[in-house]
Backbone as a ProteinNet text record, in pm:
[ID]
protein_1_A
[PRIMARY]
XXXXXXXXXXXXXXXXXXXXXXXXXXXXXXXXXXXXXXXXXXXXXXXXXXXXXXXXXXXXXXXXXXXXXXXXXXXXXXXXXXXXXXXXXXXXXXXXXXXXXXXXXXXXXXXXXXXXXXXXXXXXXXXXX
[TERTIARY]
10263.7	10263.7	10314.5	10396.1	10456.7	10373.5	10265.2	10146.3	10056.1	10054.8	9971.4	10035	10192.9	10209.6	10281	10302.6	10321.1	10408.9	10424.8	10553.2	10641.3	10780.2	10864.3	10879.4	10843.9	10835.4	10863.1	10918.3	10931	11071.2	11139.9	11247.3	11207.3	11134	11026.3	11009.1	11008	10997.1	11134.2	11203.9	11365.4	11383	11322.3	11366.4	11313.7	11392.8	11368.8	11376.1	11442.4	11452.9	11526.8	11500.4	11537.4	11628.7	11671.2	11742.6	11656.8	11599.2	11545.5	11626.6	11708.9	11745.5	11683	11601.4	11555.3	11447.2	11338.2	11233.8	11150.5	11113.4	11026.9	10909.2	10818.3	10682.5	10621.3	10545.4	10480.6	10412.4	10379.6	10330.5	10203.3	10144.3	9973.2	9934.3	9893.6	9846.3	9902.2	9828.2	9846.5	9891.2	9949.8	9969.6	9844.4	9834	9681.9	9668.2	9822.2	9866.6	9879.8	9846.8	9859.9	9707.4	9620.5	9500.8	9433.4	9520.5	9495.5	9536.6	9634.3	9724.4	9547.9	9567.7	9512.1	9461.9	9565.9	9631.8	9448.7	9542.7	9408.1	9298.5	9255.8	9116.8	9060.4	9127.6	8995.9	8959	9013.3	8903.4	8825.3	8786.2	8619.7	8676.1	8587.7	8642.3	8669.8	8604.8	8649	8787.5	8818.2	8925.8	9034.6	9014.2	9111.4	9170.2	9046.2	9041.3	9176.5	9133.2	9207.4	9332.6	9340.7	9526.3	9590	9501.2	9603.9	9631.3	9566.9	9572.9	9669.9	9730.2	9811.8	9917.7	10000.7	10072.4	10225.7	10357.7	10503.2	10511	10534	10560.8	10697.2	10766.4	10914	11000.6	11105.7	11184.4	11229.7	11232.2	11265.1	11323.2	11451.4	11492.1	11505.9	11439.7	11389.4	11483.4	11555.1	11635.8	11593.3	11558.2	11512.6	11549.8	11568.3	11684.7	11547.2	11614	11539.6	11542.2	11660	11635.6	11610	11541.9	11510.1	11385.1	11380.1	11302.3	11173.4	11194.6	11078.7	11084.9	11069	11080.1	10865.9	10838.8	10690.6	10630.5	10724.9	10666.4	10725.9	10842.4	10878.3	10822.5	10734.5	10707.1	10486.3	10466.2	10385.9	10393.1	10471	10544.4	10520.3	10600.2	10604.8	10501.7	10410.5	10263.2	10204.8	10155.8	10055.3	10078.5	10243.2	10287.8	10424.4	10367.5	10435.8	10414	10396.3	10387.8	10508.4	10450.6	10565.3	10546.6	10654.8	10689.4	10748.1	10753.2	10874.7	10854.8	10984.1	11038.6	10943.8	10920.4	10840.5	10945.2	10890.4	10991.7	11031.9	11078.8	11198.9	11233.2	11150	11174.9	11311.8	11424.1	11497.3	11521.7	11504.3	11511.7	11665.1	11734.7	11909	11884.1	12028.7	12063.1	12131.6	12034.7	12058.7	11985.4	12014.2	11956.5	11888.7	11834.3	11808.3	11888.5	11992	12112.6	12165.7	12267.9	12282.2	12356.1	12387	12444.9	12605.9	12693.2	12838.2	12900.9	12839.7	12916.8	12958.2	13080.8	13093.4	13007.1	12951.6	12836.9	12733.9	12733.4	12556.7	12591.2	12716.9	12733.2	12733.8	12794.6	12798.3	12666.1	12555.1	12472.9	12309.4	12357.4	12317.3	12390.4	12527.7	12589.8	12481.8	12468.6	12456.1	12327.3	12220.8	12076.7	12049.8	12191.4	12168.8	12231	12323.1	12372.5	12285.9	12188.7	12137.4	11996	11952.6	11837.3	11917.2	12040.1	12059.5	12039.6	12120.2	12136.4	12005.6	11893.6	11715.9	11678.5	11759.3	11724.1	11780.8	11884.6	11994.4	11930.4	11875.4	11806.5	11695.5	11618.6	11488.2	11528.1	11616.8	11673.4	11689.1	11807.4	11828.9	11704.9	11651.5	11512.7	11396.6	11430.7	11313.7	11381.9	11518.8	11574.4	11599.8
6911.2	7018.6	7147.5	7156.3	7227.9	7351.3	7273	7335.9	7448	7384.9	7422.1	7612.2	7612.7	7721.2	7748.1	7670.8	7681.5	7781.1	7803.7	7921.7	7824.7	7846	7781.2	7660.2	7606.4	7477.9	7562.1	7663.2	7699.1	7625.7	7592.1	7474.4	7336.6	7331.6	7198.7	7222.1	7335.7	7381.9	7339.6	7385.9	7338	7193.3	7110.7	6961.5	6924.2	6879.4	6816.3	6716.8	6600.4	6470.1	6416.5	6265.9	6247.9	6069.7	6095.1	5916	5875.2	5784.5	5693.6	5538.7	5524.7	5397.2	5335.4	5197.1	5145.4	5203.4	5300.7	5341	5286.3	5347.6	5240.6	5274.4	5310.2	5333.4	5465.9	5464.3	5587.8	5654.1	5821.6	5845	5802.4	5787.9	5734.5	5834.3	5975.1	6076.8	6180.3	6306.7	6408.1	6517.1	6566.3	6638.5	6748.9	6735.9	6831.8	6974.6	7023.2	7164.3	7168.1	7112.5	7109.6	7139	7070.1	7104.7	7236.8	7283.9	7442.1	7504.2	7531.4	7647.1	7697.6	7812.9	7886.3	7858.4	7837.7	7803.3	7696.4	7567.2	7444.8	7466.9	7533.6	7542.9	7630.8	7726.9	7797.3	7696.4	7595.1	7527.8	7430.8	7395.1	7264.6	7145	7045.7	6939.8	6884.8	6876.6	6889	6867.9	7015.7	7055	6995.1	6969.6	6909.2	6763.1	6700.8	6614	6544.6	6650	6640.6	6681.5	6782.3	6796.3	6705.2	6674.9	6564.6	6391.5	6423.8	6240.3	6294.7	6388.7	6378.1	6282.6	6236.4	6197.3	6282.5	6208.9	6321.4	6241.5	6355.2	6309.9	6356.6	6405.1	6460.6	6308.7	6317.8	6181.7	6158.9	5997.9	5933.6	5848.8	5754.9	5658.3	5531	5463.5	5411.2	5233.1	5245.1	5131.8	5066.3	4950	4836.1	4710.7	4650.5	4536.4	4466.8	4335.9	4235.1	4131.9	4149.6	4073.5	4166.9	4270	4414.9	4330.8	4358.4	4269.7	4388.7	4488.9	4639.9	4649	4543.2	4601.3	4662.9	4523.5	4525.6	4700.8	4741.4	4868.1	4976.8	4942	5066	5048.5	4913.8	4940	5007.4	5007.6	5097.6	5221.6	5271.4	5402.7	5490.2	5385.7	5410.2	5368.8	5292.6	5279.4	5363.9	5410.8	5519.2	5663.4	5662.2	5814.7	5864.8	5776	5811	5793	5869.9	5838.6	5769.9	5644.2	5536.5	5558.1	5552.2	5559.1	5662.5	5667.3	5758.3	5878.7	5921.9	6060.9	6104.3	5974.4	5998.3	5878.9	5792	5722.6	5599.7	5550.6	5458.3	5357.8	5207.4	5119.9	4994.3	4988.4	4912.1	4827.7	4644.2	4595.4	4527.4	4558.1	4487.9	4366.4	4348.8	4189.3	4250.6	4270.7	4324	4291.2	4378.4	4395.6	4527	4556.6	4714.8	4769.7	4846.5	4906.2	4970.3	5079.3	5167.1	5073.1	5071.7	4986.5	4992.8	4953.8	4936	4874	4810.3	4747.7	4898	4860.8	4979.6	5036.5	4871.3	4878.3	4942.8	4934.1	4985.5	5167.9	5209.2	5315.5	5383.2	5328.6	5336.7	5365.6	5310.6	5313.9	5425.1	5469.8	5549.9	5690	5699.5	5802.8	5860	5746.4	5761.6	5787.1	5778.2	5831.7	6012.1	6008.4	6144	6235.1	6169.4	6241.7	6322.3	6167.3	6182	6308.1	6276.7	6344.1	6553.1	6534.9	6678.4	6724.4	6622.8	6654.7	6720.2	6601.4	6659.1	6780.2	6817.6	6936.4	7076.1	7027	7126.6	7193.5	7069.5	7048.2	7121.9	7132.3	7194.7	7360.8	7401.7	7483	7589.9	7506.8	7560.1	7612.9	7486.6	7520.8	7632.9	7655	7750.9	7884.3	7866.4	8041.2	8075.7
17650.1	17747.3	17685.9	17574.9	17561.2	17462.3	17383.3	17367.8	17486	17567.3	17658.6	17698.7	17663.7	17661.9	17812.3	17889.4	18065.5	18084.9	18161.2	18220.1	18264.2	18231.3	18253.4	18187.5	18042.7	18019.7	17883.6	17830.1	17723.8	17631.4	17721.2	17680.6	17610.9	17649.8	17570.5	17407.5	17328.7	17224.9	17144	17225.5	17140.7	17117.7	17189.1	17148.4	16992.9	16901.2	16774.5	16758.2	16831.2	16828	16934.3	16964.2	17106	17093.1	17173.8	17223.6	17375.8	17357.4	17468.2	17507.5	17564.3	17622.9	17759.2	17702.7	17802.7	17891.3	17823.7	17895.6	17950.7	18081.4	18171.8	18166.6	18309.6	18333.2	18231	18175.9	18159.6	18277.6	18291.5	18402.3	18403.2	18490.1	18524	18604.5	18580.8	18620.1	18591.1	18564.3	18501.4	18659.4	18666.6	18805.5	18814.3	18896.4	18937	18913.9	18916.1	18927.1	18755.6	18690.8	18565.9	18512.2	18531.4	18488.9	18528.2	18666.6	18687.1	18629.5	18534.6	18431.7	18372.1	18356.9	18314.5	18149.6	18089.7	17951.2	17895.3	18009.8	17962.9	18090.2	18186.7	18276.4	18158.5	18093.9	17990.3	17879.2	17832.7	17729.5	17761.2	17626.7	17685.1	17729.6	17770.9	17827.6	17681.4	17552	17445.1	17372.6	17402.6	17362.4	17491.4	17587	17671.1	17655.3	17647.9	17556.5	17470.6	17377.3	17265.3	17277.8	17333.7	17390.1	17442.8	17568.4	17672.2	17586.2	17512.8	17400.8	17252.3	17282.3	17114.3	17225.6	17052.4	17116.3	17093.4	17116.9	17095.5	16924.6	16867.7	16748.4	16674.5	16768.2	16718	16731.3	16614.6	16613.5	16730.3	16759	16869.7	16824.6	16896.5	16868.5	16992.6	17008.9	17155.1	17138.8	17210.5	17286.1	17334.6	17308.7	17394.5	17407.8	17547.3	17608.3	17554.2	17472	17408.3	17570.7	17673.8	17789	17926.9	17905.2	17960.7	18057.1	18174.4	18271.8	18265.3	18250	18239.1	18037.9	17996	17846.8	17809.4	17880.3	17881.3	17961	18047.2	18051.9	17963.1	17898.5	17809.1	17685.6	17657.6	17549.2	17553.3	17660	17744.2	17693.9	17748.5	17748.1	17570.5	17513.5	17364.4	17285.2	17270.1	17202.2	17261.9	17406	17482	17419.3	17434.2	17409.7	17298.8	17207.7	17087	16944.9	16810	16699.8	16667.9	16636.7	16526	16393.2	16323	16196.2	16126.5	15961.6	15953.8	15988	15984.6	16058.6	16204.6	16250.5	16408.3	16499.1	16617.3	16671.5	16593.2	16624.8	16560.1	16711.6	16690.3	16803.1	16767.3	16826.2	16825.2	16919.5	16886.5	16970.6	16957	17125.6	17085.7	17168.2	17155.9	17275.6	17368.6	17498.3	17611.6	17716.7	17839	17877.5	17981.8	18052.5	18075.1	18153.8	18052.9	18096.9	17940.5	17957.9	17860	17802.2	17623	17564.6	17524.9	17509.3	17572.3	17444.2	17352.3	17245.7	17127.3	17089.4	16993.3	16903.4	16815.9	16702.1	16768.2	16843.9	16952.6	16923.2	17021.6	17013.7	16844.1	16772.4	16625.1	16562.5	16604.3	16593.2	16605.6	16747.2	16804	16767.3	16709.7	16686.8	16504.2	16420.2	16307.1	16292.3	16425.2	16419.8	16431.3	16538.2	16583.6	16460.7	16437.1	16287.7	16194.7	16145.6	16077.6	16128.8	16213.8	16266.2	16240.9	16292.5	16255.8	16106.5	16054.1	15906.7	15850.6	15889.7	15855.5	15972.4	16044.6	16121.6	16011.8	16022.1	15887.9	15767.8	15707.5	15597.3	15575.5	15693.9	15714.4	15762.5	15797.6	15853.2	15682.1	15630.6	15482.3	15379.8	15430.8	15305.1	15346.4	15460.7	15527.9	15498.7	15499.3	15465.8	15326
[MASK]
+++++++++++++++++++++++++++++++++++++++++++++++++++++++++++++++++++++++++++++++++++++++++++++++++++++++++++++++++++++++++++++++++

């Protein structure tokens, strides 16, 4: 969406990488008021196409309850609407279940992704100036 240029969705640009715990449904419809933006009614069905099917390819790190009763829809969610692999999402399966994770190592864990994800934000930051 954030392509598309919307008014008010310009916050969408700043995200560089994300934490997902325990994601559920993907949406199953595009909101209607969306295909009216101006932005995407001027291109081809083509080119619409092709927008509405990329997928998010900024790092993700996606949590998933190995005893998660919705794991089968978060993992929906993440094949439909996400690039896997490096420096794209990152699927971890724990011993849980769908609920935020509470063990230290877990948190430990999750601390040393986000770390790291700045560090390669940093990194890219340095080398560009």
């Amino acid at each position: 969406r954030k392509e598309l240029g919307s008014k008010g969705e310009d916050w969408l640009a700043s995200f560089q990488f994300a934490l997902s715990v325990c994601e559920s449904y993907p949406p199953p419809l595009l909101p209607p008021s969306l295909l009216k933006l101006p932005e995407l009614a001027s291109k081809t069905d083509e080119e619409k196409r092709e927008l509405l099917s990329k997928k998010i390819a900024v790092p993700v790190l996606h949590i998933m309850g190995e005893q998660d009763e919705w794991k089968w829809a978060g993992e929906a969610l993440i094949n439909g609407h996400y690039e896997i692999g490096e420096g794209k999402s990152v699927v971890e399966n724990w011993d849980m279940g769908h609920h935020y994770p509470s063990r230290p190592e877990e948190s430990e864990r999750m601390n040393d992704w986000l770390v790291e994800q700045l560090r390669v934000l940093d990194g890219a930051k340095e080398a560009s100036s």
